[in-house]
Structures are given as structure tokens and as C-alpha cells.
N, C-alpha and C positions, 0 to 999 in steps of 0.2 A: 433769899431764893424766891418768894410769892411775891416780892416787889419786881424780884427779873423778870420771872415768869408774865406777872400782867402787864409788863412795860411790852413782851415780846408780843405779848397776844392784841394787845391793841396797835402794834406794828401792822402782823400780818392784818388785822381787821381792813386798819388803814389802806393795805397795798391794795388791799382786794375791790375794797370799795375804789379808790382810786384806775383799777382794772377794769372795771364795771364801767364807773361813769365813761372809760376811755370809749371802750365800748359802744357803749351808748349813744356817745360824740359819732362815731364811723358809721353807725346807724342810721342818723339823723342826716350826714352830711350824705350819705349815698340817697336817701328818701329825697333830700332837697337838690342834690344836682340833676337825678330825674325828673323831679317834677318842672325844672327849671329848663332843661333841655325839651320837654315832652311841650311847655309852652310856648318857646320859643319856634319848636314846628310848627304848633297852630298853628301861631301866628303870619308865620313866614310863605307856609303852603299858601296860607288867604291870600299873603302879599303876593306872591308867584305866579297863583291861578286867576288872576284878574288881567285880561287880555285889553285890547285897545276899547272896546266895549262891551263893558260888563254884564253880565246878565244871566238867564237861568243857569246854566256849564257853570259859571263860578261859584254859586250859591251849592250846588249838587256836589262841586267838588267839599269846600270846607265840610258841608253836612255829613256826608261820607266820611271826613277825616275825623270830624268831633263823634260822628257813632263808633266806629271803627277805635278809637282812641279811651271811650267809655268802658266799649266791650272790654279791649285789654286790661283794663283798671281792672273792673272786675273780677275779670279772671286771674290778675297777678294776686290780687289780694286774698281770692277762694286758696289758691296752692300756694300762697306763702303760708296757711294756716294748715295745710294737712301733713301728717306725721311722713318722715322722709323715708321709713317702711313702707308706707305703699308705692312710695317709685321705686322701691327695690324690688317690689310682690311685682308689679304692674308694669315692669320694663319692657319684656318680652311682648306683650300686648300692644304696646303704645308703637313699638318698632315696626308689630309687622302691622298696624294699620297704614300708618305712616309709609310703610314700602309698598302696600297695596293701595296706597293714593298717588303714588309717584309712576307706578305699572300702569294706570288703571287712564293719568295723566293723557297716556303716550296712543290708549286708542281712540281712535277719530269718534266715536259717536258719546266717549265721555270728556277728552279733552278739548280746548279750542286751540286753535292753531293761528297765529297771529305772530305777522314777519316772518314766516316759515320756521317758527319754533311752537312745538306744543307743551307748556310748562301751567297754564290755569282751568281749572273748571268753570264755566260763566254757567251765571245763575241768574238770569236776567241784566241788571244794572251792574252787579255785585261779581267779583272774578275773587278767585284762591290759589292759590301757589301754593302745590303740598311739599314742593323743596323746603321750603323756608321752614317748616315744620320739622325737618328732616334734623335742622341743625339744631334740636332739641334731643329728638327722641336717639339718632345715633348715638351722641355722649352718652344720654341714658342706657343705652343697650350694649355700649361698649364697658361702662364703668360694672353694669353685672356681669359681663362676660369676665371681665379681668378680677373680679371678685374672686371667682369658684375659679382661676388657674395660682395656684401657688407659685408658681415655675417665674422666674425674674431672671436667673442670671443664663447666659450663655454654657457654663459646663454643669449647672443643673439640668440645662433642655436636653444637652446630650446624653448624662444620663440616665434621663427617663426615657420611658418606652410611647410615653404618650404625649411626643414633643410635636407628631405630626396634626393631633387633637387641636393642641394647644394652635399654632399659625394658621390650620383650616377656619377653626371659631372664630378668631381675630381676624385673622386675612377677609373669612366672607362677610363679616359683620360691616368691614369699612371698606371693600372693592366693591360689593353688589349695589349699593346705593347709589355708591358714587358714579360707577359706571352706567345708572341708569340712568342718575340727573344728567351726565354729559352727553346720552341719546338725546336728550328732548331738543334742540343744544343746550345744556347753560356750563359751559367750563368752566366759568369763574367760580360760580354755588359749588361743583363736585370739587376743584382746588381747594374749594373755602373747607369744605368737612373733612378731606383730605389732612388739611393742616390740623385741623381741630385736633382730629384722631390720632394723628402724630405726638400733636404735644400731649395729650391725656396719655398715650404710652409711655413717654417718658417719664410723665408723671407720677406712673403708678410703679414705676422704677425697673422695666423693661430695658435690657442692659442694650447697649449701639449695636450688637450684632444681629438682635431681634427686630430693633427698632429698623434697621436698613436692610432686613429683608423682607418685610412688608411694606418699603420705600420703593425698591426695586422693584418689585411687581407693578406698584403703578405707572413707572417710564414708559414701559408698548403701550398704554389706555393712554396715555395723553398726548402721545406721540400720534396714534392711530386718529385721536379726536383731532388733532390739528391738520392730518392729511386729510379727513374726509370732512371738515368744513375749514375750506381754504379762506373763508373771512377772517376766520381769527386768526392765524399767520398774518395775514397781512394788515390786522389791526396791529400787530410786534414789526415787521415790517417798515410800515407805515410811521413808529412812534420810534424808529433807529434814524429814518430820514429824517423827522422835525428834530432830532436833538441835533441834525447837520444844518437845517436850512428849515428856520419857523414857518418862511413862506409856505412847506409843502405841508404843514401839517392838516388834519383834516379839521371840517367844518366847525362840529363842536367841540372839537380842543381852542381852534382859534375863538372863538366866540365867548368860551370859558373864562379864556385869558382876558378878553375885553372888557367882560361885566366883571371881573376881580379891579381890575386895577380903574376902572372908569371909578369906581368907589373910593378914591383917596382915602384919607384918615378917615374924617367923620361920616362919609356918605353922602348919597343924593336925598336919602328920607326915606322911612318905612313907606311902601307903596308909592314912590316915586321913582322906581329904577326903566328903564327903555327897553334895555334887553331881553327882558322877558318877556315881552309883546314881538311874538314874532320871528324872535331872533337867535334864544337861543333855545336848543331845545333840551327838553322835561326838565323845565325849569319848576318845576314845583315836585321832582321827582331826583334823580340821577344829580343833578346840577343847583338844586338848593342852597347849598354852599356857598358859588358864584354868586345867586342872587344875594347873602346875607352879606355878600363883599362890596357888591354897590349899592345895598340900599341902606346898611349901617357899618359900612368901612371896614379901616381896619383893624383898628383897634377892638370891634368887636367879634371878628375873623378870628384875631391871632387869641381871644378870650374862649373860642368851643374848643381847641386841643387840651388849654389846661383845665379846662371843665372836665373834658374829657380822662385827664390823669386825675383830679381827685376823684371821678366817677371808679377808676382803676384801684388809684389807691387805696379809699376808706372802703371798696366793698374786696380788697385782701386781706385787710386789717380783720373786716368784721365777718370775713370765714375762717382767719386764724382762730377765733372763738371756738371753732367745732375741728380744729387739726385733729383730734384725737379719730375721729371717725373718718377713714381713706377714703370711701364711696363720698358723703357728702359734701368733702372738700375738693376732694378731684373734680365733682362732678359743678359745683358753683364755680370754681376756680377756671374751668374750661369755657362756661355760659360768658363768662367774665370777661374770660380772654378773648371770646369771638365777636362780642359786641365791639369791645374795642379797638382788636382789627377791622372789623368791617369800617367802622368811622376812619380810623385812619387810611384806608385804601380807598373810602372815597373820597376825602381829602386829596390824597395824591393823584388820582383821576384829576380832579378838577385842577389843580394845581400841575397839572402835565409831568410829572414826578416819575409818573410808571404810565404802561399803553394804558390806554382807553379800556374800558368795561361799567356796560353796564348795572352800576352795583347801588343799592340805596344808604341813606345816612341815618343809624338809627334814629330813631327819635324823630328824628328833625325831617325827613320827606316826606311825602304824601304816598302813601301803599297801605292798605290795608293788612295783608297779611304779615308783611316786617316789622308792623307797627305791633301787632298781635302779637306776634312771636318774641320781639324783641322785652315787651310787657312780661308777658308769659317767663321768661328767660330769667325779667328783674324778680319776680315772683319766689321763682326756682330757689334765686341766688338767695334772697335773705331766708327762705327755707333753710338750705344747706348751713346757712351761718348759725341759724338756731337749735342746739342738739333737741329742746323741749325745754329747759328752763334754763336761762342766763346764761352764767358765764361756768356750771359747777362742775362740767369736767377738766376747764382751766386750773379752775382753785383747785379741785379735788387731787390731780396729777402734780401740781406745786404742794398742796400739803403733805401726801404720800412719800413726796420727795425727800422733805423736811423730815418728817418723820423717821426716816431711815437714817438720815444723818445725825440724830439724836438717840 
């Protein structure tokens, strides 16, 4: 019996230590696909923002990108170290700053208004986008809100008596932002928080009848948004005629498509691509992509999606460490999911996949404030993966288990 007994205890030691290091592995691999995607934008922005001659604009832009790229570091690394109690204390706070920079965006003597949209604050040299902020502090504001409602299934909501409590909190937590970022225009950011919100409800196990009447409600807001800025209908439009006839398609979708495929296999050479002088535009921005297609082909094209799914995969693996606690895994789980779409929808942008928008690629463009936020995000995420120490609510929940069965 002390013979079984220690052969079983040094079993479980084994599994656990084996769980750990697994751990550990997801940890590292999500720290190295970021840092590897994060220099590959340096690098690429440099390449992009070098015009047919070079000089102080190019040098302004990289410097901006490597401070801007600093600051994030920073700061991902300040809040992956503080206890994920204070984004629970501090939700409410961070949301309505965040909704009071997005209001605040839209009037003329605090925001600037540039292409007839107002979405940044200019600070001299330096501009902000408090959307892109938004696709933090939302999650966080939704994930306390869905905390303090018990209420999940459809004939629990009916009933209770405080079912109309429950869809007013949710409803205005994720229509009022979004209906503000589609004022300034940006439809594609209020779609993007939109989905976010979406899937964090389903997440938190918000049964289809809940989940599709706060779906429903945003069809008039989006519908509304497309009759009173007729450009984007006709960016949908416009991208139902190129899948008839390429010739009609517009300027930079054709030019996208040229600097992808002018890239063959291996490419023309870092910093030897043509198209970005001139040709195609914010290429160091929006269409980054394009450029790392002709200036290092394709095979290293077809290599940022599957970077991209291990960036996905080992940082679910390494929030399945903290499943035990709903808020902080919903709440990385989501950070997770939105980086990832974004990179994929800006892939299909540039790849003509879906219409045209404006959207940036994490990591890998030139913007300061996506670059932040995105940072900030990765921050978040290995916060949420870490309860405060290892792996012990994993073991502790498999021990307890064991336990019982004994």
C-alpha cells in the first residue's frame, strides 16, 4: 500500500510538473511571436515610409514608431503585473473615461477633423484615437457588468422581475459607444466592438434569445449609419462590381493587388519595393501587408497568418491556466480574439477578400495608438492567464477531483 501510494504521488507530481512546463512552453511561445511580429513592423514601417527621397518625414516617421512601440512595452509590462482585482474595482472608471474621450473626440475645439471625419485629438506632432482605447475598456466594462447579472438562460429572464435591468445595463454598455464611434464615422471600429461584445455574451453563456435581442437592436444603427454616409455603401457597392469585373475595382484595391503579386516567391528585397513610392497608398499604414508581399514574397506573406494562429493558440492554452475564474478568462479570451480579427480583416482588405476599410494590422503598421492599445491588450492577456501564482488553481481543481474519487 506505501509502495502504491508513492508510485501514485510521484505520478500526479509528474503530471503536474509536466502541466507547468506545458504552460510555460505557451507562455514563451506567445512572448516570442509578439516580439517577433512587433519587429517585423519596425522594420517594415522603415521599409514603407522611405519615399523616392528619403529624408527628415522618414526618419520622424520610424522615431515615432520606435517611441510609440517603447511606450507600449511599458505599459504591457506595468499591467501584466497588477492584480486582476483592480480591473474589476477600476472597470467602471476606465469605461466612462474612455466614453468621455470618444464624446469629447466629436467636438470641434477638442477634436481634429481630418477627411471629414473626427476620430483623433492632435497634440502637436502626435494624434490619439480614443476608439481604439474603447476596444479595451468595453470588454472590461461589459465583463463587470455580466458579473453582477446572474440571469443566463431565456425562462430565467422571464422570470425575474428585473429582466428589463438586466438588457438596459448590457444594451447601453455596448450600443452607446458604439453608436458614438459610428458618429465620428468610423463603422468599421463600432462593427469591430460590436462583434467583440457579441461574442463575450456568448461567452459568458447568455442563451441565443438574449444574445439576438441585443443583435437586433443594432440593425436601425447600422443601417441609419450607411444611409447617412453614402461612401460606405458604396465602398459594398463598389467591391460587388470588382468581384464582376477587376477592371472597375477601385484605386487601392488595384494597386494592393499589384504590390502582392509583383513579389513572387522570394521578393524584390527589403527596402527595394516600387510601390510604395507613390503608388500605393498608406503603405506603411492600412496596406503593410501588400508591401511585406513584394518586398519579401511569399512565402513570407503566407508565414504572418500562421504566426498569427500560434499568437491565437498558445495565448488560449495559456488562459486555460486561470479557466477557473470567468471574469479573467472571458475577459483575455476576448482581448485575444479581437487582435486576431483585426489582423485577419486586414489581410482580407488587402487581399480583396471582403470591401475595402480602412483598418490597421496589429503589430505590424505604423499608428501609434493601435500599437498602444494592441501592446496594452497583450499586457491584459498574460495578466488574465496568470491567477497570482502558476498553475494552482489547475492542480488544486484536479486534486479536489481526485480526492473525491478516493
Amino acid at each position: 500500500m506505501i509502495v502504491t501510494a508513492n508510485v501514485l504521488t510521484g505520478l500526479k507530481t509528474n503530471d503536474d510538473a509536466l502541466l507547468e512546463s506545458g504552460l510555460m512552453f505557451n507562455r514563451l511561445l506567445f512572448l516570442c511571436v509578439t516580439c517577433f511580429l512587433a519587429g517585423l513592423g519596425l522594420l517594415m514601417v522603415y521599409s514603407a515610409s522611405l519615399n523616392t527621397r528619403p529624408g527628415h518625414l522618414d526618419e520622424l516617421f520610424i522615431l515615432k514608431h520606435v517611441a510609440f512601440l517603447v511606450f507600449g512595452t511599458i505599459i504591457a509590462m506595468i499591467c501584466s503585473q497588477i492584480p486582476i482585482g483592480f480591473y474589476k474595482t477600476l472597470a467602471p472608471f476606465f469605461f466612462a473615461i474612455s466614453l468621455l474621450a470618444i464624446i469629447l473626440v466629436l467636438i470641434p475645439p477638442f477634436g481634429a477633423s481630418i477627411n471629414g471625419a473626427r476620430r483623433w485629438f492632435r497634440f502637436g506632432a502626435l494624434s490619439l484615437q480614443p476608439s481604439e482605447f474603447m476596444k479595451i475598456t468595453l470588454p472590461l466594462m461589459l465583463c463587470w457588468v455580466l458579473s453582477r447579472f446572474p440571469i443566463l438562460t431565456w425562462s430565467e429572464l422571464k422570470a425575474s422581475r428585473g429582466w428589463l435591468k438586466v438588457l438596459c445595463a448590457v444594451g447601453g454598455v455596448v450600443i452607446v459607444p458604439v453608436l458614438i464611434v459610428a458618429i465620428e464615422p468610423d463603422l468599421g471600429t463600432a462593427v469591430f466592438l460590436f462583434i467583440g461584445a457579441l461574442v463575450l455574451m456568448i461567452m459568458w453563456g447568455w442563451s441565443l434569445r438574449l444574445f439576438l435581442c441585443v443583435g437586433i437592436l443594432m440593425i436601425p444603427l447600422l443601417s441609419v449609419g450607411l444611409i447617412l454616409k453614402p461612401y460606405q455603401l458604396k465602398r459594398i457597392t463598389g467591391y460587388v462590381d470588382t468581384l464582376r469585373d477587376i477592371n472597375s475595382a477601385p484605386y487601392q484595391l488595384k494597386q494592393s493587388l499589384i504590390t502582392l503579386g509583383s513579389g513572387g516567391i522570394f521578393g524584390t528585397g527589403l527596402g527595394q519595393g516600387i510601390q510604395k513610392k507613390s503608388f500605393l497608398p498608406e503603405a506603411n499604414n492600412d496596406f503593410v501587408f501588400a508591401v511585406i508581399g513584394e518586398e519579401l514574397g511569399l512565402l513570407v506573406t503566407l508565414s504572418i497568418p500562421v504566426l498569427w494562429i500560434l499568437f491565437f493558440v498558445s495565448g488560449q492554452r495559456m488562459l486555460s491556466a486561470n479557466a477557473s475564474d470567468q471574469f479573467a478568462y472571458n475577459l483575455g479570451f476576448v482581448l485575444l480574439f479581437q487582435i486576431v480579427t483585426q489582423a485577419l480583416i486586414n489581410t482580407a482588405v488587402v487581399t480583396a477578400l471582403v470591401p475595402p476599410k480602412g483598418i490597421s494590422h496589429p503589430l505590424l503598421s505604423y499608428g501609434g495608438s493601435n500599437l498602444v492599445v494592441t501592446l496594452l491588450a497583450c499586457g491584459l492577456i498574460c495578466r488574465c492567464a496568470r491567477p497570482g501564482s502558476s498553475v494552482k488553481p489547475i492542480l488544486e481543481a484536479r486534486r479536489d477531483i481526485e480526492q473525491s474519487h478516493e
